[in-house]
C-alpha positions in Angstrom: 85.0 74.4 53.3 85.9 75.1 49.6 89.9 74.8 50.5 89.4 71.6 52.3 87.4 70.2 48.9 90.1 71.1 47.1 92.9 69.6 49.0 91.1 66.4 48.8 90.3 66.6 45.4 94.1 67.8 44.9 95.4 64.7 46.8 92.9 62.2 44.8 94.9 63.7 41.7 98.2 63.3 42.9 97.3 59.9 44.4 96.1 59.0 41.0 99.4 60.0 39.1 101.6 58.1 41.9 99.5 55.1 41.1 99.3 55.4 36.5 103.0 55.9 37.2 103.6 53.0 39.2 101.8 51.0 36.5 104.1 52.5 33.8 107.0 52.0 35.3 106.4 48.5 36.0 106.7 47.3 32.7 109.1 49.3 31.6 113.2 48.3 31.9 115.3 48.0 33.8 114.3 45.9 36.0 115.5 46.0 39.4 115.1 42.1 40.0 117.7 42.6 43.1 116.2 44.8 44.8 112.4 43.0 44.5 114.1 39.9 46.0 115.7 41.9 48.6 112.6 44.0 49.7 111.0 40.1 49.4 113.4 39.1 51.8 112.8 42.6 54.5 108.9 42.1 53.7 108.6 38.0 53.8 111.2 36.1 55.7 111.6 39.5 58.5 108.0 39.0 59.2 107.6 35.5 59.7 108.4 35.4 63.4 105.2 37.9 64.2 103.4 36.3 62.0 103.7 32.5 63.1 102.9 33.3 66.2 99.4 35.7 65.2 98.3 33.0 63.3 99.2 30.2 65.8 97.3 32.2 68.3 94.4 33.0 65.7 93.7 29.4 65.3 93.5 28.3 68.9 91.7 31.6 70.5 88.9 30.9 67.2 88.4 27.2 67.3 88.1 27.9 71.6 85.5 30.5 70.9 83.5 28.6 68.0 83.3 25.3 70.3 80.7 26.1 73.1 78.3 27.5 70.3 78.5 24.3 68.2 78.3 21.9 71.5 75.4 23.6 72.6 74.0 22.2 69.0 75.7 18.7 69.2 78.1 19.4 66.6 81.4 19.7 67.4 82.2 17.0 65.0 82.0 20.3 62.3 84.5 22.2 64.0 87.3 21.5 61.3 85.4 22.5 58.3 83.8 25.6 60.2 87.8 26.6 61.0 89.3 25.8 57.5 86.4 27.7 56.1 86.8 30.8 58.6 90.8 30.8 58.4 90.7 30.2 54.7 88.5 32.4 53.9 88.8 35.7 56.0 91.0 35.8 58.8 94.5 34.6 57.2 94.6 36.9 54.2 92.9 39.5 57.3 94.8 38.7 59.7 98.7 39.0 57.8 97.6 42.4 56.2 97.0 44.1 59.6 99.8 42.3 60.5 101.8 43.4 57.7 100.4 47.1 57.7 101.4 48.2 60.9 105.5 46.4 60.4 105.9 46.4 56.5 103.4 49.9 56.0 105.5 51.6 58.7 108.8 50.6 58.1 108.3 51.7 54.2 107.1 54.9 55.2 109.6 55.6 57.3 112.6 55.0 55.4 111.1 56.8 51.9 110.4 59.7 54.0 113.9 60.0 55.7 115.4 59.5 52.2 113.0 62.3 51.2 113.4 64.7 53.9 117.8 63.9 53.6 117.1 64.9 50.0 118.7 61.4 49.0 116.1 60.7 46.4 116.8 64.0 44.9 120.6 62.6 44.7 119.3 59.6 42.6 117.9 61.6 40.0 120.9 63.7 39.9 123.4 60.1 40.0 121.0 59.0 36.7 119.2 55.9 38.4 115.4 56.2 38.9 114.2 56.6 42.3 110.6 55.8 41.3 111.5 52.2 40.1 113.5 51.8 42.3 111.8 53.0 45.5 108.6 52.5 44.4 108.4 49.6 42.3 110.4 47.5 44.2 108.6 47.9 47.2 105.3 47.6 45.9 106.2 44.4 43.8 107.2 42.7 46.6 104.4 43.6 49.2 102.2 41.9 46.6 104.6 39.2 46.0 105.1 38.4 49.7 101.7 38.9 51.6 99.7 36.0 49.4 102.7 33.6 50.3 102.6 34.9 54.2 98.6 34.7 53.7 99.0 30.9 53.0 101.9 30.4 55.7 98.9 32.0 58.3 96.4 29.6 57.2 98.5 26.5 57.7 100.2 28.1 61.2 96.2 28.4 62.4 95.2 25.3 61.1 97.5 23.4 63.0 96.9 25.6 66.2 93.4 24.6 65.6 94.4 21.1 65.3 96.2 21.3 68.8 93.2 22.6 70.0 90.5 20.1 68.7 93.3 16.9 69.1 93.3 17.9 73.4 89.6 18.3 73.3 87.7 16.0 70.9 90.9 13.5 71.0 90.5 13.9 66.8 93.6 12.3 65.0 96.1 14.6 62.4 94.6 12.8 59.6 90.5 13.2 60.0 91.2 16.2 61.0 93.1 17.7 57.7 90.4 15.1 55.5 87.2 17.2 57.4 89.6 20.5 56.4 90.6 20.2 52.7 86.5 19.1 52.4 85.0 21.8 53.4 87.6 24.2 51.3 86.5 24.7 47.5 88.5 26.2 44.8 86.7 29.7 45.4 87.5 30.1 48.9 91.6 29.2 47.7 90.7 32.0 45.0 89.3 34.4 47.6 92.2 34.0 49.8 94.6 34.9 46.6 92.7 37.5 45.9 92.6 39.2 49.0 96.2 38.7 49.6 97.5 40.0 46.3 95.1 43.3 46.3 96.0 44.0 50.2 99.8 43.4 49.4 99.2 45.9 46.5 97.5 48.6 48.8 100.0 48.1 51.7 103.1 48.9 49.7 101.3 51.6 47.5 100.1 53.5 50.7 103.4 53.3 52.5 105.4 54.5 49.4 102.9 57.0 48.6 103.2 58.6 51.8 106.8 58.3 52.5 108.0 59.8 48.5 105.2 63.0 49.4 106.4 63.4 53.0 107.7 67.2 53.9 108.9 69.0 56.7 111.8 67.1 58.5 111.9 64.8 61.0 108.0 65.4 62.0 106.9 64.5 58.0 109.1 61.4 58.6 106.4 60.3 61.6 103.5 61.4 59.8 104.4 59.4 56.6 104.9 56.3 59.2 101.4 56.8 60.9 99.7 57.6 57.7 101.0 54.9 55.9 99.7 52.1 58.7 96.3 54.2 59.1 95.2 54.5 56.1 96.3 50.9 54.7 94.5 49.5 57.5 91.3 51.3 56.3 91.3 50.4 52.7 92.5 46.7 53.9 88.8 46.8 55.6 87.6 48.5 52.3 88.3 46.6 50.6 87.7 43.4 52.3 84.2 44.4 51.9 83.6 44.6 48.6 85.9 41.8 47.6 83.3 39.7 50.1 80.4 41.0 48.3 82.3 40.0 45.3 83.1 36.3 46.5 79.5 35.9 47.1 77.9 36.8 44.0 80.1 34.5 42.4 79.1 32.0 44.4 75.5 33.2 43.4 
């Protein structure tokens, strides 16, 4: 019992140096500005594919849920502004984190721990460049970069699933559709989105670096650092989805 207290409060430590170093190292040259736009690129532009069609499919299989509840109350007419709300809100900064932690989290994982395990990392310290910053920061830079622009990409790919779904149904045109929309959303729930998106990017490429720059023992440590890295990013996603809610609302308050 004592030894497993200690390897958690061990880990906690070394999870807190990986983190203070991360926010050194940030702000200190050089700067790798090719290899942010490059993991930008592998993190961003790779993922929209999966994640047009999640949030296509998030739009439609919500409004088609949310409709026989309102009709049962006569108002369907408040279907836009309860999807805009909902999309805006929770499930398109939600929805492209799980996303991205199980592709982005993994992939990350994977490829820090091979270069660990291959003792290429030790090669870069030897060569003079900084594996850290460039590893590490890099990758985490543009997870947070990249997951509150694919957060916003969601939100208008379920939108206009929605809007395919409400136009076949309630026959309501493009335009009072988007007017009920942008109504109902308020500069808070833009803010929460953001929020969200940029503190989620953060913990998905923090996890998955984390995990693949520790990993150990060959080719096994190479798939623990790949399932770690999407378990436990999915976790604190929810975490921390939590108390950024309870945060939302008491500014709304």
């Amino acid at each position: 019992m004592i030894k497993n207290i200690q390897r958690i409060l061990i880990e906690l430590a070394n999870i807190h140096r990986f983190v203070m170093r991360f926010f050194r190292e940030v702000f200190m040259p050089p700067y790798e500005f090719k290899e942010i736009v490059r993991q930008c690129y592998v993190v961003g532009w790779k993922s929209l594919p999966l994640i047009s069609l999640t949030g296509f499919i998030t739009g439609v299989v919500f409004t088609n849920q949310s409709r026989p509840s309102l009709a049962e109350f006569g108002a369907t007419s408040w279907l836009p502004a309860l999807i805009s709300i909902a999309i805006i809100r929770a499930l398109a900064p939600l929805v492209t984190a799980l996303i991205a932690s199980g592709k982005v989290g993994s992939q990350i994982g994977a490829e820090l721990g091979s270069m660990k395990v291959t003792e290429q990392i030790d090669a870069m310290e030897v060569s003079g460049t900084n594996p850290f910053k460039f590893l590490v920061v890099s990758r985490v830079l543009a997870t947070t970069i990249s997951i509150p622009i694919l957060s916003f990409y969601t939100a208008a790919v379920g939108l206009f699933g929605a809007f395919l779904s409400v136009n076949q149904n309630e026959n309501t045109s493009f335009r009072v559709y988007f007017d009920q929309v942008f109504d109902a959303v308020t500069f808070l729930d833009v803010f929460s989105l953001v929020l969200k998106a940029v503190v989620f990017g953060f913990t998905i490429g923090i996890v998955g670096c984390y995990q693949g720059y520790h990993s150990s023992k060959g080719t096994e440590g190479v798939g623990k650092a790949a399932n770690w890295a999407v378990v436990m990013s999915m976790f604190l996603v929810f975490v921390e989805e939590i108390l950024i809610v309870q945060i939302i609302q008491a500014m709304r308050a």
